[in-house]
N, C-alpha and C positions, 0 to 999 in steps of 0.2 A: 561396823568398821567402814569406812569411804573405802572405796573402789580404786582410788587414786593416790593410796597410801605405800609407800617405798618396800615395805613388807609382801604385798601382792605383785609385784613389778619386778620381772627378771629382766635384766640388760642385758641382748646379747650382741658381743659386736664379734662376728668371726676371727677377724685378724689375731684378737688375743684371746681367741678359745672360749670354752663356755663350762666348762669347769665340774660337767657331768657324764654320766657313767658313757650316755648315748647322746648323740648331734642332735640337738632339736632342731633341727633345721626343717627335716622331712616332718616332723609331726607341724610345726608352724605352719607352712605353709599347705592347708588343704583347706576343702577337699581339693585333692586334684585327678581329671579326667586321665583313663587309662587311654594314650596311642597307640592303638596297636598298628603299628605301620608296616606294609605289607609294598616288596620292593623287587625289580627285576634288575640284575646286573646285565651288564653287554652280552654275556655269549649265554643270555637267557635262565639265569640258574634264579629260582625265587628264596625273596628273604620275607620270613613276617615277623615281629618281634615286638613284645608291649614294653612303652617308653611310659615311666609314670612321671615325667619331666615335658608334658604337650597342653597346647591349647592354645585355643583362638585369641586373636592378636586384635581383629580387625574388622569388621562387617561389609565396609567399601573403601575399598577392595577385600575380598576376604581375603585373611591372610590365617593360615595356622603354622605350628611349627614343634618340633621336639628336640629334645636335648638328652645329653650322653655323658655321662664321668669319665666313658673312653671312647676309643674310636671302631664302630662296629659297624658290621658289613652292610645297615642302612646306609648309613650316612655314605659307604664310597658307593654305593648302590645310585642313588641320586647323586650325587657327583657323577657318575659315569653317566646317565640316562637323563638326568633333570625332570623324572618321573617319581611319584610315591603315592599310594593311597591309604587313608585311615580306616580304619575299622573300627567301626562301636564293638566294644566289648564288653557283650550284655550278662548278668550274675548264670543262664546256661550255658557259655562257654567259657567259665572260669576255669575249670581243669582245661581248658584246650591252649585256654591265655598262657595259663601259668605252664605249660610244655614247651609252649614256644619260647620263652627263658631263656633254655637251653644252651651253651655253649659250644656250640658245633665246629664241623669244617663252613668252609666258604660255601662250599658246591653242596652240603647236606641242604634242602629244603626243612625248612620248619613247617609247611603246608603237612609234610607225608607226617612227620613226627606225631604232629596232632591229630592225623586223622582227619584233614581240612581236604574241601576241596580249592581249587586255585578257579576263579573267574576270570577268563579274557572281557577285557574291559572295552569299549569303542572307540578308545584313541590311544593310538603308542600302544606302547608296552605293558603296561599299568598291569601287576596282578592285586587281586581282591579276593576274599573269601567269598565262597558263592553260598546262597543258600539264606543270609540275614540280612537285617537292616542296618542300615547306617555306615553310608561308603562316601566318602568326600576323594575323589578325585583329585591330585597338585601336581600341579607345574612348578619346577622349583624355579625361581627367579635367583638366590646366593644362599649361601650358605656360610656360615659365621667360625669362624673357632677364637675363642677366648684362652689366652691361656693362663692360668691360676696356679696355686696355693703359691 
């Protein structure tokens, strides 16, 4: 059978739905990198939370970014500070990723939840989990809201 035949081909165009049990939208579009972004508000309280809506934009300038179905305590986090840093989030901290989830208060840290610790970084405010690799350090430059459905 050709590869290219109407049989093998599902059309999905969101506006008018897609007419199965679950949104393929999340299964479509992967793989995609886990952001675990990890964020300080003004009167210093830490946020870290995996965004499975991130990734690199840009090489020069680097640019990366993540995205939100609502509006959670990252995003007014860098809104207030213009600060955020990523974390790799490697398959040994998958129960610590998936903690950090969590739907908390504002002021609860997701660092203690998990058992993390928090790194003081060498500029600003920036917190980071200490201890692994893979920290990319942002400056936010804007920040976007789309509004949909």
């Amino acid at each position: 059978m050709d590869a290219s035949t109407p049989k093998d081909v599902h059309y999905y165009e969101p506006v008018n739905g897609h007419g199965l049990k679950h949104d393929p939208f999340n299964a479509i579009v992967a793989p995609r990198p886990i952001g675990w972004i990890s964020s300080r508000d003004g009167k210093g309280n830490l946020n870290l939370a995996p965004y499975s809506f991130f990734n690199g934009f840009c090489y020069v300038p680097p640019i990366i970014g993540f995205s939100s179905t609502s509006w959670k305590d990252s995003v007014t986090n860098v809104q207030e500070t213009g600060e955020f840093v990523w974390n790799l989030a490697t398959m040994d901290l998958a129960k610590q990723m998936n903690a950090t989830a969590a739907h908390v208060a504002h002021d609860v840290s997701e660092f203690k939840i998990a058992g993390l610790t928090a790194a003081p970084q060498q500029a600003g405010q920036r917190a980071a989990r200490r201890g692994k690799p893979g920290l990319v350090r942002v400056q936010s430059n804007a920040d976007h809201s789309v509004a949909g459905r």
